[in-house]
C-alpha positions in Angstrom: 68.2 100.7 100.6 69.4 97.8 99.1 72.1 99.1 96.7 73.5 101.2 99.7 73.1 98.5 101.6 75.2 96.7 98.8 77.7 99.0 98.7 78.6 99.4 102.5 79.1 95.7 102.5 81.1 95.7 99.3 83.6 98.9 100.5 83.5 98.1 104.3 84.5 94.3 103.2 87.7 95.2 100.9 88.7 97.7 104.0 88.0 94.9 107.0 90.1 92.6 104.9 92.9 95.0 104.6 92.9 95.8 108.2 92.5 91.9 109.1 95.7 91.3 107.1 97.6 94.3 108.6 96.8 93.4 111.4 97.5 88.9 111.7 100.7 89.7 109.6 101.9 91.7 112.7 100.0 89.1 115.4 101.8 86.4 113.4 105.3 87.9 113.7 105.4 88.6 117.6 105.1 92.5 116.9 101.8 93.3 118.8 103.7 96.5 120.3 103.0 97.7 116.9 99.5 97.4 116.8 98.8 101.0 117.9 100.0 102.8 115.1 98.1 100.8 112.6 95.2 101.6 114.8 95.9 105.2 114.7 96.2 105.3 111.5 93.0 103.3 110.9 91.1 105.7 113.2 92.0 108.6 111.2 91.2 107.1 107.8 87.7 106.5 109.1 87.7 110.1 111.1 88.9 111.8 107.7 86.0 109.6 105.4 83.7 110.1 107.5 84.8 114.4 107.7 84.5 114.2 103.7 80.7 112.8 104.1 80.0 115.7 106.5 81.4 118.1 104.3 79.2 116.8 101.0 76.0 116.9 103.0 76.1 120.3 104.8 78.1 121.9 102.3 76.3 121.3 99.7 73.0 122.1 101.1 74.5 126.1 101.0 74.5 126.4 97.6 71.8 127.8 95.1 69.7 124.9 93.1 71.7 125.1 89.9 75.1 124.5 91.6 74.2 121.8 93.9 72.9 120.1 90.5 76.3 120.8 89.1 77.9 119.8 92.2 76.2 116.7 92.4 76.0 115.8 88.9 80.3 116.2 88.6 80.4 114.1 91.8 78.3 111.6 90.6 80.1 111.0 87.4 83.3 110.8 89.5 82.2 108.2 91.7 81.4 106.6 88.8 85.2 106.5 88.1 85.9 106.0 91.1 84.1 102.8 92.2 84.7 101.0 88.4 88.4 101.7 89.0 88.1 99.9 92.2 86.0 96.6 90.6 88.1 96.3 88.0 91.4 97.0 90.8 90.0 93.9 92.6 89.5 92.0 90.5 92.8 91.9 89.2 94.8 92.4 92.3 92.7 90.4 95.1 94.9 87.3 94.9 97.9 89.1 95.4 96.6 91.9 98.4 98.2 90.3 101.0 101.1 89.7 99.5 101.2 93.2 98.5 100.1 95.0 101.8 103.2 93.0 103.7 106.1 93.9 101.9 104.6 97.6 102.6 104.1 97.4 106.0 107.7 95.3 106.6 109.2 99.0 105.0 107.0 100.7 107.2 108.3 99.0 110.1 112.0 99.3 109.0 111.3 102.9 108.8 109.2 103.8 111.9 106.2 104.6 114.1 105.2 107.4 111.4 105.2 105.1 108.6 103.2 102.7 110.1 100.7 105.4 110.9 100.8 106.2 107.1 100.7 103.0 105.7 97.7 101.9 107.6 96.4 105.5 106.9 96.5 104.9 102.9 95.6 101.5 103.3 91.8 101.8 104.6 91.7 105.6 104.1 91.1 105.3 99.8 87.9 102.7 100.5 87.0 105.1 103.2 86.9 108.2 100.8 85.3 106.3 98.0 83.2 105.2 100.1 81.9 108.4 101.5 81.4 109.8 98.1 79.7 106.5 96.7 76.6 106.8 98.9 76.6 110.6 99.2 76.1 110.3 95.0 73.6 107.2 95.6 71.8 108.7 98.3 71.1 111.9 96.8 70.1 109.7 93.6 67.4 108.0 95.7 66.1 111.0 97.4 65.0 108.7 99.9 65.5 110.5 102.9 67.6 108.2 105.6 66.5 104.9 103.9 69.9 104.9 101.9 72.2 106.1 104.9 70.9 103.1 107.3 71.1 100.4 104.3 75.1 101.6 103.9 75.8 102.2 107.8 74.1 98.4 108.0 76.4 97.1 105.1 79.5 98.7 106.9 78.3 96.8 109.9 77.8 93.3 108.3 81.5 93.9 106.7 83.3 94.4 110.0 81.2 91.4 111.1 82.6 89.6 108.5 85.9 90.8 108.5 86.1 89.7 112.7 85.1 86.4 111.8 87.6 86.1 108.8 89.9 86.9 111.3 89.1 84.9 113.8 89.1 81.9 110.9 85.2 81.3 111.4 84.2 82.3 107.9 85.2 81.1 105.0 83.6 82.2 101.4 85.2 82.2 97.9 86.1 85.9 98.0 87.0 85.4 94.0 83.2 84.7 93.2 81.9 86.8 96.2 83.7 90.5 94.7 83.3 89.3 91.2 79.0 89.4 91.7 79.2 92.0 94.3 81.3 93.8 91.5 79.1 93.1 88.3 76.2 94.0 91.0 77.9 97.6 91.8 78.6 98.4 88.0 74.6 98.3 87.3 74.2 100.1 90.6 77.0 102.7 88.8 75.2 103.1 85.5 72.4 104.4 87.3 74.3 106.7 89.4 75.8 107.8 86.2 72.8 108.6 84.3 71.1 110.3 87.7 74.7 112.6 87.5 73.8 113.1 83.8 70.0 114.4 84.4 71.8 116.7 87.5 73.7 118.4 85.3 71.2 118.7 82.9 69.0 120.8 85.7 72.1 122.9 86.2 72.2 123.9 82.5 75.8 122.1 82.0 74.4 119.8 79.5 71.5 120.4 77.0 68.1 117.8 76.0 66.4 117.9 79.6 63.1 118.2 77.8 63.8 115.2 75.4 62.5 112.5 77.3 63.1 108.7 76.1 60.1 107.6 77.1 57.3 108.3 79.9 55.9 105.3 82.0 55.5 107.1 84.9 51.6 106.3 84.9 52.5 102.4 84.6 54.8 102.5 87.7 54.3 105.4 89.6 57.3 106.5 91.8 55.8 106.8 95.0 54.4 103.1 94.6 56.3 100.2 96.4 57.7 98.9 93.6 58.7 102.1 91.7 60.4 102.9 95.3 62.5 99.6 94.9 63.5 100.2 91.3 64.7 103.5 92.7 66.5 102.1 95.4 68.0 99.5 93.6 68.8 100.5 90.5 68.1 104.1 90.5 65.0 103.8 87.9 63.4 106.6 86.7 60.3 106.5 84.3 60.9 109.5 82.6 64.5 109.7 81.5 66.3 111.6 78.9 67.6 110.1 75.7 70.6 111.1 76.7 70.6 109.4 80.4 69.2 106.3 78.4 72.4 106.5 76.3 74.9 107.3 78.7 73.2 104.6 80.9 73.5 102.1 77.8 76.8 103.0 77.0 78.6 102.8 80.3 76.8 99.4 81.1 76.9 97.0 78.3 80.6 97.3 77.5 81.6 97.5 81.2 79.4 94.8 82.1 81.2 92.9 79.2 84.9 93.7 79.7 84.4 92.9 83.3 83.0 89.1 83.0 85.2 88.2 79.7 88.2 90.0 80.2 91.5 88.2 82.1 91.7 89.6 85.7 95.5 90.8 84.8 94.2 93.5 81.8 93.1 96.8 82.4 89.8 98.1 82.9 88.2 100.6 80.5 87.7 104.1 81.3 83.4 104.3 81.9 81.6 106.6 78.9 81.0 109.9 80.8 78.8 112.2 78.5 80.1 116.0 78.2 78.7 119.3 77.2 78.3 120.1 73.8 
């Protein structure tokens, strides 16, 4: 629960802050007549993220074994992407998001209601989506049954917290230091995502060695005990990997885990190591 929860807080946060600055910037400048198209178009970022979730869940569940393995495995390995785009996107560009998100919405104003709508819209809807498929991945990762959905809905819920009292100017945090751990916290949480997407498409008979287990511990900590249920939760553990999860895991970890704390915030983040059929 607690990497969900982890990760609602982390996405909901970067989203309440954009919607906090769309909407002071407009506050600030005497133009509350056009709060209603920024809420419109927040509204149907959240209605279309939370659409995408529906559709994962229930459409997946239709399909035979082998291609929801598939499915989920190629999902996985793009939330992967996904989500260590966005860390490293942070990172480098958190100084200048306001900055950034008010020249776009004074164009949107010069241009119209629409654009508002669609600046808003583009704005919160990408965390929305990313979201959505983030803790679909996780969640079926865990195989925890609704453990993983309440620990994200309560992250989502402490971020809008958060974001009303950032707004309101009752909360103050170093927001450098608070996405830079959140974000080195949600690259392990991503390496075990990765290597759960790896075993998923092993199942599904996209990618070969699903009897060529690393190592089996699964005596020392069993995974229906309490603390082989938090490993799970947390980090997506499993005692009986694959060497090839084990090197996919290894792979996509260290080096991101490295570029991420020594690299300057203005360089570009790596592409992770996604492993492919042979």
């Amino acid at each position: 629960m607690f990497a969900n929860y982890l990760i609602g807080l982390r996405e909901g946060l970067e989203a309440s802050l954009v919607v906090c600055i769309l909407i002071a910037y407009l506050v600030k400048t005497g133009r509350k007549d056009r709060l209603a198209p920024v809420w419109a178009g927040i509204a149907a970022a959240v209605a279309l993220s939370m659409a995408f979730g529906a559709v994962l869940q229930f459409g997946s569940s239709q399909l035979s074994f082998e291609a929801q393995e598939a499915l989920g495995g190629s999902l996985s390995i793009i939330a992967v992407g996904l989500v260590t785009w966005m860390v490293f996107w942070m990172r480098r560009t958190a100084r200048h998001l306001k900055s950034e998100l008010h020249g776009k919405l004074d164009a949107a104003l010069a241009m119209g209601t629409v654009a508002l709508v669609v600046t808003a819209f583009l704005a919160v809807g990408r965390e929305g989506l990313e979201t959505a498929l983030f803790i679909w991945t996780a969640v079926q990762a865990t195989g925890d049954g609704w453990n993983p959905l309440v620990g994200a809905v309560l992250g989502l819920l402490t971020s809008v917290v958060l974001g009303w009292l950032f707004y309101r100017g009752a909360l103050k945090i170093n927001l450098a230091k608070f996405f830079t751990w959140t974000g080195a916290m949600l690259v392990v949480v991503a390496a075990g995502v990765l290597a759960y997407g790896v075993h998923d498409l092993q199942e599904a008979g996209w990618v070969p060695g699903l009897h060529d287990r690393a190592f089996d511990i699964s005596s020392t900590i069993p995974q229906d005990s309490w603390y082989g249920t938090l490993l799970k939760g947390v980090f997506n553990f499993q005692p009986d990997p694959t060497w090839l999860q084990v090197g996919v895991w290894v792979l996509y970890l260290v080096p991101t885990l490295a570029y991420f704390f020594f690299s300057k915030p203005g360089t570009t983040a790596p592409r992770p190591a996604v492993a492919t059929s042979s």
